[in-house]
C-alpha positions in Angstrom: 84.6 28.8 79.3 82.9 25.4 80.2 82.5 22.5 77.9 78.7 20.9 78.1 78.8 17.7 79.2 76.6 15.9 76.6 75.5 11.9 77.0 77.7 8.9 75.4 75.4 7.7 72.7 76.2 4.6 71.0 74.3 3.0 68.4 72.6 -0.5 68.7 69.9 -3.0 67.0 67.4 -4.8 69.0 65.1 -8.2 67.4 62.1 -8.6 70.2 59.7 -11.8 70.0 56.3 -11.4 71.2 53.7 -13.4 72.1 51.7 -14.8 68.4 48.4 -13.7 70.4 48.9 -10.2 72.1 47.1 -7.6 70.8 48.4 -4.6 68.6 47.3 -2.3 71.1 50.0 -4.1 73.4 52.4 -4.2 71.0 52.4 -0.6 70.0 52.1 0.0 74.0 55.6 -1.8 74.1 57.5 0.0 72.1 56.0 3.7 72.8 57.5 2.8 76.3 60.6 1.7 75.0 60.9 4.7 72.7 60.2 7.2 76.0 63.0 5.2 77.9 65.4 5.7 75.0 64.6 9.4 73.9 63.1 10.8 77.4 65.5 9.1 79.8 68.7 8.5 77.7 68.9 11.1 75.3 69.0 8.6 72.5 66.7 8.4 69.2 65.0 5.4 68.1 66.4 5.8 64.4 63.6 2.3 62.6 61.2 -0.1 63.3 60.4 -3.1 61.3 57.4 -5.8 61.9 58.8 -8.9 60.4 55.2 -10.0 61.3 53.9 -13.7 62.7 56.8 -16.1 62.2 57.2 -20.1 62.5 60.1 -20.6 65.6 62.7 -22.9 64.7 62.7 -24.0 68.8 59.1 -23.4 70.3 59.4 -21.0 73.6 57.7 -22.2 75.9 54.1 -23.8 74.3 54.3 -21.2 71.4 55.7 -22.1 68.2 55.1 -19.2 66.3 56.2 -15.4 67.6 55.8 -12.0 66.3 59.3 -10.5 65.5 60.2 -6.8 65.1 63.5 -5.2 64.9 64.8 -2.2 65.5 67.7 0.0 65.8 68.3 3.2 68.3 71.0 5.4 69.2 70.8 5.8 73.1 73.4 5.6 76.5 74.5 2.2 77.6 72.7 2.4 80.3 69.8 2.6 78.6 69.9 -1.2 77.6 69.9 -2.0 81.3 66.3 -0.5 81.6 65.3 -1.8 78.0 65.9 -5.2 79.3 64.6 -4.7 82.4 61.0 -3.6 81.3 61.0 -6.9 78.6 62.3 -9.3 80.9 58.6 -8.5 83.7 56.5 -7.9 80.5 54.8 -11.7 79.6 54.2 -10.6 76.1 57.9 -10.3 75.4 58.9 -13.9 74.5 62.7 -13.4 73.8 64.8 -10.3 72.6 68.3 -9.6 72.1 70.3 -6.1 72.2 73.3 -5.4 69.7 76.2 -2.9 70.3 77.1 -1.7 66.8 80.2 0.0 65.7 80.1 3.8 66.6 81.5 4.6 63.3 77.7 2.7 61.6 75.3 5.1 59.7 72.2 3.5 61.1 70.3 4.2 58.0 72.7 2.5 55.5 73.1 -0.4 57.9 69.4 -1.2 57.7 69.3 -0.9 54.0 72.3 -3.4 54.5 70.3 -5.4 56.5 67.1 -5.4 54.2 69.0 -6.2 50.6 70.9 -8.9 52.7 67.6 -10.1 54.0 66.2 -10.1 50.3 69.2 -11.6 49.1 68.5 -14.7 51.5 65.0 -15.3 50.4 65.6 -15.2 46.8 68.4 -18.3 47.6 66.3 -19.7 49.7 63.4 -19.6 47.4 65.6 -21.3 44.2 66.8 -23.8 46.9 63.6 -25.1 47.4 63.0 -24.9 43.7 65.9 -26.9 42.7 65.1 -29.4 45.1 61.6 -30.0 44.1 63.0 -30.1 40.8 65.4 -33.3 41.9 62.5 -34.4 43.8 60.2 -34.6 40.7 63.4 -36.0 38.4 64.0 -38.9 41.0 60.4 -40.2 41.2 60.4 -42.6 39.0 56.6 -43.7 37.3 54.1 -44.5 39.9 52.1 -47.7 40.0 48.5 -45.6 38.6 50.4 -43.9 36.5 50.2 -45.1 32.7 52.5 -46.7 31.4 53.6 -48.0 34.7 53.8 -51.3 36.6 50.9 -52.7 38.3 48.5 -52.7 36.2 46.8 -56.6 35.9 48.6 -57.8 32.6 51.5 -57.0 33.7 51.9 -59.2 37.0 51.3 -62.4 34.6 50.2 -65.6 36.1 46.4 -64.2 36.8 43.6 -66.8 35.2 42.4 -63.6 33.2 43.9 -62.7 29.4 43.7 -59.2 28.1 39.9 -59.1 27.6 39.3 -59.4 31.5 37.5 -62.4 30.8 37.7 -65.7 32.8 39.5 -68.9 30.7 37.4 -72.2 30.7 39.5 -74.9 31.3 39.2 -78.6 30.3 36.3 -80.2 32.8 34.6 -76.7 33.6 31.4 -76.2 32.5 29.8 -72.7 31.7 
């Protein structure tokens, strides 16, 4: 009897930034290659893949400021992230991208439910955040100069020639 010798799969995650102004057609070109390296060469199985679409960069790269982010996550050999990274680092349109070894034990598909209600779950606190602190912002700002009922309005400086009527006082010697 002979045991079959079958390939060391481990599962991983992969976030890839592209170039804001490469085409779909190149994109989709991207990963159908990285998918043949991963199911074709490795014996692995590209499990998701998310768009996270055009995205402000905290740090530009290079003269871009904005990227196009996807993620992904794959069960495949380790040596399969050598070639991965080897076909990103001569493509131009890959900006930056970074390969994660998960645990073996991870169900891919509840880790990237996981990840997407932890993703939610940091929007909505981001979003009452910002709300909260437009809301000090607005309780801070005190009345305006145009606004009514605030300083700077003529009458209120005092010392002007003009009383309330706008009209010029005639002193003693003036004539009209």
């Amino acid at each position: 009897m002979q045991l079959e010798k079958r390939p060391y799969v481990r599962p991983y995650e992969v976030v890839v930034l592209m170039n804001p102004d490469v085409s779909e057609d190149d994109q989709k070109a991207l990963f159908r290659k990285n998918k043949s390296i991963i199911e074709e060469q490795f014996g692995g199985e590209v499990k998701h893949l998310d768009t996270w679409g055009k995205r402000k960069l905290a740090n530009p790269i290079g003269k871009n400021k904005q990227a196009v982010f996807f993620h992904s996550t794959f069960t495949a050999d380790p040596k399969a992230i050598t070639e991965l990274e080897r076909t990103m680092r001569i493509n131009d349109n890959v900006l930056r991208f970074m390969h994660t070894s998960l645990d073996d034990r991870t169900d891919l598909a509840k880790y990237v439910e996981d990840f997407k209600t932890a993703l939610a779950e940091s929007a909505a606190r981001e979003r009452e955040r910002e709300a909260k602190f437009q809301a000090r912002k607005a309780a801070n700002r005190g009345p305006r100069r145009d606004d009514e009922g605030g300083r700077g309005r003529r009458e209120d400086f005092g010392g002007g020639r003009g009383d309330d009527d706008g009209d010029v006082d005639m002193e003693d010697g003036e004539d009209a």
